[in-house]
BALOBA-1460 file (C-alpha; in Angstrom, 3 decimals):
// residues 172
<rec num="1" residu="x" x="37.506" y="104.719" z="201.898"/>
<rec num="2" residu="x" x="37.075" y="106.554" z="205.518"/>
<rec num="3" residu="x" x="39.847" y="109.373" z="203.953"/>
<rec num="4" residu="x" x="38.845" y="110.088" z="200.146"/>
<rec num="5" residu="x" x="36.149" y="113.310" z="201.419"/>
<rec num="6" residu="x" x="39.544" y="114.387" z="203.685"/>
<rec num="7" residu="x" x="41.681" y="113.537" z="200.326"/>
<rec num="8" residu="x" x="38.935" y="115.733" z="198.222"/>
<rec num="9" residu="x" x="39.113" y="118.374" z="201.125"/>
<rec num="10" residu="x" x="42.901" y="118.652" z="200.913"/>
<rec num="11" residu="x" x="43.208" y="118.905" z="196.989"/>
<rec num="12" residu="x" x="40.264" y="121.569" z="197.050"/>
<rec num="13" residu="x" x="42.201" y="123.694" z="199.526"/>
<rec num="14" residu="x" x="45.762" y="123.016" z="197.400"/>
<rec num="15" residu="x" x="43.336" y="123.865" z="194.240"/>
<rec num="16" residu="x" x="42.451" y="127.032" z="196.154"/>
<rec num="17" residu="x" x="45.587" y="128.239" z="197.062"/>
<rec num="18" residu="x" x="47.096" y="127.466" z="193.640"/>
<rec num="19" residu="x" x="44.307" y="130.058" z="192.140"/>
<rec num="20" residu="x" x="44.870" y="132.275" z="194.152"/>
<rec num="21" residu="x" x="48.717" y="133.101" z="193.823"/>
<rec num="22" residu="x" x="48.203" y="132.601" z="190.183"/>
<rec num="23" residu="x" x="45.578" y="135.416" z="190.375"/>
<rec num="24" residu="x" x="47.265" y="137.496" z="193.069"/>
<rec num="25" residu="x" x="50.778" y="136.833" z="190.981"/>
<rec num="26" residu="x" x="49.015" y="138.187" z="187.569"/>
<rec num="27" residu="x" x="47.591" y="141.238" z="189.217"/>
<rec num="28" residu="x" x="50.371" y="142.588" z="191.278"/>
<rec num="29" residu="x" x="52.905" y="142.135" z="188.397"/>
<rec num="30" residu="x" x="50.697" y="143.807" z="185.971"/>
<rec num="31" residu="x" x="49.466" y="146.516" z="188.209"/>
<rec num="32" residu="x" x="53.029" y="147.381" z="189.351"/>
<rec num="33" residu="x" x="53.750" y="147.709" z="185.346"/>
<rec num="34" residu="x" x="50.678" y="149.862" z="184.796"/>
<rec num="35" residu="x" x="51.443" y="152.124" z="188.179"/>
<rec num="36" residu="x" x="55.078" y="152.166" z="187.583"/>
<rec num="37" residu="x" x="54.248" y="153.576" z="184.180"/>
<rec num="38" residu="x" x="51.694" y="155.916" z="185.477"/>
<rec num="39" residu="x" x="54.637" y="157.088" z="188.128"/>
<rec num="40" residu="x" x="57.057" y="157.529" z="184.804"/>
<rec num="41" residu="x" x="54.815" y="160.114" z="183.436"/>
<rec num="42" residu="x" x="53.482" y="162.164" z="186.932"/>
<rec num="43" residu="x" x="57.637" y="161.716" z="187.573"/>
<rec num="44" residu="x" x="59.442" y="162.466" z="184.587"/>
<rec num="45" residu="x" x="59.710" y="166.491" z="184.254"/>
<rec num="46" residu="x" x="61.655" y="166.785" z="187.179"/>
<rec num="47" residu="x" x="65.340" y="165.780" z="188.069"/>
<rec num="48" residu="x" x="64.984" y="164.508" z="191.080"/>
<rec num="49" residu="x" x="62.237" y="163.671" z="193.565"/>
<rec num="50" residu="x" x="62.551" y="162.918" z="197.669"/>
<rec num="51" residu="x" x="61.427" y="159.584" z="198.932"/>
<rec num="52" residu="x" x="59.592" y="161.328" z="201.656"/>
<rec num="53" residu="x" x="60.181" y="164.515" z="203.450"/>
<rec num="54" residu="x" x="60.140" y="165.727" z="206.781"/>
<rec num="55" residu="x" x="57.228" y="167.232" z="207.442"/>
<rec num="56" residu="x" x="53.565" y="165.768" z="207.123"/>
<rec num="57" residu="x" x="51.785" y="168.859" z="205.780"/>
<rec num="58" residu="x" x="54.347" y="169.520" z="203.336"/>
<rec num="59" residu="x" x="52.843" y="170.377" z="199.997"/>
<rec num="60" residu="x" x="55.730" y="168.716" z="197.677"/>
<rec num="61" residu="x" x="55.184" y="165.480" z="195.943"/>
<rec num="62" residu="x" x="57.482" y="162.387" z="197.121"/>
<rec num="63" residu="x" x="56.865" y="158.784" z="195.664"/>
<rec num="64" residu="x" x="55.606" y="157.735" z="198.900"/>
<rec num="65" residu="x" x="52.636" y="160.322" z="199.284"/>
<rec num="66" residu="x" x="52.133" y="159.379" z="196.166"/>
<rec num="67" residu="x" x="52.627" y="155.222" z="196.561"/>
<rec num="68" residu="x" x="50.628" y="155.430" z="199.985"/>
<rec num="69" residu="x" x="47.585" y="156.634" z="198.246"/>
<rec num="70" residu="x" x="47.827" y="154.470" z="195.311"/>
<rec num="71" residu="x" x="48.562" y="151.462" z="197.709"/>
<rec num="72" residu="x" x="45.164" y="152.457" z="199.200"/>
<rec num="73" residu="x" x="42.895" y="153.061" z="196.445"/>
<rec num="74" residu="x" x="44.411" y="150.726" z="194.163"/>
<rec num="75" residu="x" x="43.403" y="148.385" z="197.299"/>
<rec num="76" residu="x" x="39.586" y="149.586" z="197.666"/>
<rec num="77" residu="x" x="38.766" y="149.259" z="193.922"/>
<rec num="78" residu="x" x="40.612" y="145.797" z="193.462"/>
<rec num="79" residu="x" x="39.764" y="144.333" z="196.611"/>
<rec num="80" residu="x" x="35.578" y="145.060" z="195.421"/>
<rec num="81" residu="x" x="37.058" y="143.752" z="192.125"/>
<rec num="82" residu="x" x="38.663" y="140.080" z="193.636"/>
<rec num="83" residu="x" x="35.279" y="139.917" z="195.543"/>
<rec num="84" residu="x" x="32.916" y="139.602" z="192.680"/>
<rec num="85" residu="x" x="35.261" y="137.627" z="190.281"/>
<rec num="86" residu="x" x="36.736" y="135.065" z="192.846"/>
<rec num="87" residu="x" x="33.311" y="134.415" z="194.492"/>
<rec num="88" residu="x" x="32.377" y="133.191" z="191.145"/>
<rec num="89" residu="x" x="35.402" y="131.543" z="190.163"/>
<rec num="90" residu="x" x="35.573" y="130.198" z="192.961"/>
<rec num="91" residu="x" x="31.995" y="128.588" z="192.579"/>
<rec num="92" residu="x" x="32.773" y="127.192" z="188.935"/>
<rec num="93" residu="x" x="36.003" y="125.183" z="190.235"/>
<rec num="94" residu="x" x="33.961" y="124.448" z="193.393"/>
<rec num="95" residu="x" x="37.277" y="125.706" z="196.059"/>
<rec num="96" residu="x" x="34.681" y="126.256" z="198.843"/>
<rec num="97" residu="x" x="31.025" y="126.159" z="199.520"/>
<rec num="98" residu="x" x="28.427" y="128.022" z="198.463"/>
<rec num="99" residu="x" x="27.778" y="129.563" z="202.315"/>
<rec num="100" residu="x" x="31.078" y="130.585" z="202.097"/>
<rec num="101" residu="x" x="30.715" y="132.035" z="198.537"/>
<rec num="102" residu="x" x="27.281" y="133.375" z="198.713"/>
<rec num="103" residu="x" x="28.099" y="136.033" z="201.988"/>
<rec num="104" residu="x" x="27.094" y="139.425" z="201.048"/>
<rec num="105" residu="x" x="28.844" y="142.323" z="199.419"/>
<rec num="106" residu="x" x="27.580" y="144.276" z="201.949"/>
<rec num="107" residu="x" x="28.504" y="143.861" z="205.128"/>
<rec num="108" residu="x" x="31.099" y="141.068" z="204.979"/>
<rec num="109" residu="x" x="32.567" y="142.032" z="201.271"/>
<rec num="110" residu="x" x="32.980" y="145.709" z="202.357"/>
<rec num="111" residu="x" x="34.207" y="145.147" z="205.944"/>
<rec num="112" residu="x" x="36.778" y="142.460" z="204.686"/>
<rec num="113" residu="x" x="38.033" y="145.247" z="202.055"/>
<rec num="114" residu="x" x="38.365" y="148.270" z="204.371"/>
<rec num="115" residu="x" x="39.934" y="145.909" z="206.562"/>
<rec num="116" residu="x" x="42.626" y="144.817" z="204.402"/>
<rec num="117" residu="x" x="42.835" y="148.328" z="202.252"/>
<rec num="118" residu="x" x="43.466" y="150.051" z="205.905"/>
<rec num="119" residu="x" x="46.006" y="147.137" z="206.800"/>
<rec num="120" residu="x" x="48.199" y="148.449" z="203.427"/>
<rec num="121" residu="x" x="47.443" y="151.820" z="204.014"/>
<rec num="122" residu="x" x="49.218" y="151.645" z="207.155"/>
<rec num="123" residu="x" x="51.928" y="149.435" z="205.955"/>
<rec num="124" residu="x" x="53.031" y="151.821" z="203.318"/>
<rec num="125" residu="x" x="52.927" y="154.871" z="205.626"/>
<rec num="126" residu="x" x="54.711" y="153.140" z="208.281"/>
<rec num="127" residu="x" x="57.229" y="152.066" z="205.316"/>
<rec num="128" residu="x" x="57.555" y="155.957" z="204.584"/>
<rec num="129" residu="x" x="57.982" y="156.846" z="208.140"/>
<rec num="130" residu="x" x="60.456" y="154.446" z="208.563"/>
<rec num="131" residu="x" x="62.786" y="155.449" z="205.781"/>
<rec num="132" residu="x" x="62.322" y="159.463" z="206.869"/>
<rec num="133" residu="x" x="63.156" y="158.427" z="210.433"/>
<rec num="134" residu="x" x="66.269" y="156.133" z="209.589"/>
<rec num="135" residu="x" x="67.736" y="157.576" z="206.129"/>
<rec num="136" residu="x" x="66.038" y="161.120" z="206.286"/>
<rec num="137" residu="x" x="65.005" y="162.618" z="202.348"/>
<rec num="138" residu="x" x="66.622" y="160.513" z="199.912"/>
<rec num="139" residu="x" x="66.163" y="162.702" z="196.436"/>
<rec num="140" residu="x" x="65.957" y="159.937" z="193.560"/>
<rec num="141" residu="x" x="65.707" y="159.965" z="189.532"/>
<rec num="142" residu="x" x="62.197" y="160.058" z="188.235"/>
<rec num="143" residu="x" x="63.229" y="156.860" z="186.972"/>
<rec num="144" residu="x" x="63.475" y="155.197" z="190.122"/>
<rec num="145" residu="x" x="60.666" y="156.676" z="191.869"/>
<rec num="146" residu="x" x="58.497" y="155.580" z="188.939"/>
<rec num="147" residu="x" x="59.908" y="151.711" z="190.280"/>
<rec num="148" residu="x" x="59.457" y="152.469" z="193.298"/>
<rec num="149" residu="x" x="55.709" y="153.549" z="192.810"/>
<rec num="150" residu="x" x="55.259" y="150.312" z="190.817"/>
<rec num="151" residu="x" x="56.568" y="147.933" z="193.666"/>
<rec num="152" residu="x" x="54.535" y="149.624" z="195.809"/>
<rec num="153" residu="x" x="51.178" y="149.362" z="193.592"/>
<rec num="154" residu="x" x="52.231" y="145.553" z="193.120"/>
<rec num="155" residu="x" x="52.821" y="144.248" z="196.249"/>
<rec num="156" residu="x" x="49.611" y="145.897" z="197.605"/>
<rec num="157" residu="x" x="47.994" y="144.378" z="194.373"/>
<rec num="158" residu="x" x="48.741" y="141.033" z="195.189"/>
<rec num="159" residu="x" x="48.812" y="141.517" z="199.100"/>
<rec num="160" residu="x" x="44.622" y="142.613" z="198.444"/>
<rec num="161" residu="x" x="43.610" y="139.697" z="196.068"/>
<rec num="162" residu="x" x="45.197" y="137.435" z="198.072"/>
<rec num="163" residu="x" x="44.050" y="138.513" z="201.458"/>
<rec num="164" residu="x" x="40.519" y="138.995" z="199.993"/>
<rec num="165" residu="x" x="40.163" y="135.776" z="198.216"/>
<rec num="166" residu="x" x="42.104" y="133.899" z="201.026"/>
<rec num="167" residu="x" x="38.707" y="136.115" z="203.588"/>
<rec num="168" residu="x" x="36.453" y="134.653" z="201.279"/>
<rec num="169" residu="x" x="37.155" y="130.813" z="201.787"/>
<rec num="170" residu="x" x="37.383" y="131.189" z="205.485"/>
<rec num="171" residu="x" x="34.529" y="130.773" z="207.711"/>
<rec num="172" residu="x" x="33.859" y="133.434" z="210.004"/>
């Protein structure tokens, strides 16, 4: 009898983790549909489109100018997003308790956000830099870029919800 609250704990947290790679898994696959679509149509007058380029200031469009600001604000407005629908969620299935769940938008919602919005900011420019520095500017098909723009809108999809919602079950 001594181990059923440890049993309870452990199903909770494999209940927990179960939601949340079902929810992170549902965004980023339909947010790298709706971005990858959104990339078809800024993409798709044009023959071909670099990768990156070599200069920071330069004033042509590449998909990862373009994917490092949608892996940014697509970040920001889901991460606020996974905040107020997992804390609630979360409540209903009971995956934590309410201390946890009941920490405030502001500061610990926001901070935890920026935090993780920054993180894939950074990733996704360093990603960029990367390919400039190794394979210099790779032109590709408005097609592919459009791909490309999606992957990069998913993964930072589900990298947010799942970082966020993982931020919110964790104590300080």
């Amino acid at each position: 009898m001594a181990h059923a609250p440890l049993k309870d704990m452990v199903f909770a947290l494999n209940s927990a983790s179960d939601v949340i790679k079902k929810d992170a898994l549902i965004s980023g696959i339909s947010n790298a549909l709706i971005n990858g679509i959104i990339g078809w149509f800024m993409f798709r007058g044009k023959d071909t489109l670099p990768l990156t380029v070599d200069t920071i200031s330069a004033h042509e469009k590449t998909v990862f100018s373009t994917g490092v600001m949608t892996a940014f604000i697509l970040s920001v407005i889901l991460g606020a997003i996974a905040f107020s629908t997992f804390g609630k969620k979360a409540r209903s299935l009971h995956l934590a308790s309410p201390e946890l769940l009941d920490r405030p938008f502001f500061f610990f919602g926001v901070r935890t956000i920026l935090f993780y919005s920054l993180f894939a900011f950074g990733t996704a420019a360093l990603a960029a830099l990367f390919v400039q520095k190794f394979a210099g500017t790779i032109l590709v098909t408005p097609l592919v870029g459009a791909i490309l723009l999606g992957a990069i809108a998913g993964i930072a999809a589900w990298f947010i919800n799942t970082a966020v919602m993982k931020a919110m079950l964790r104590p300080e």
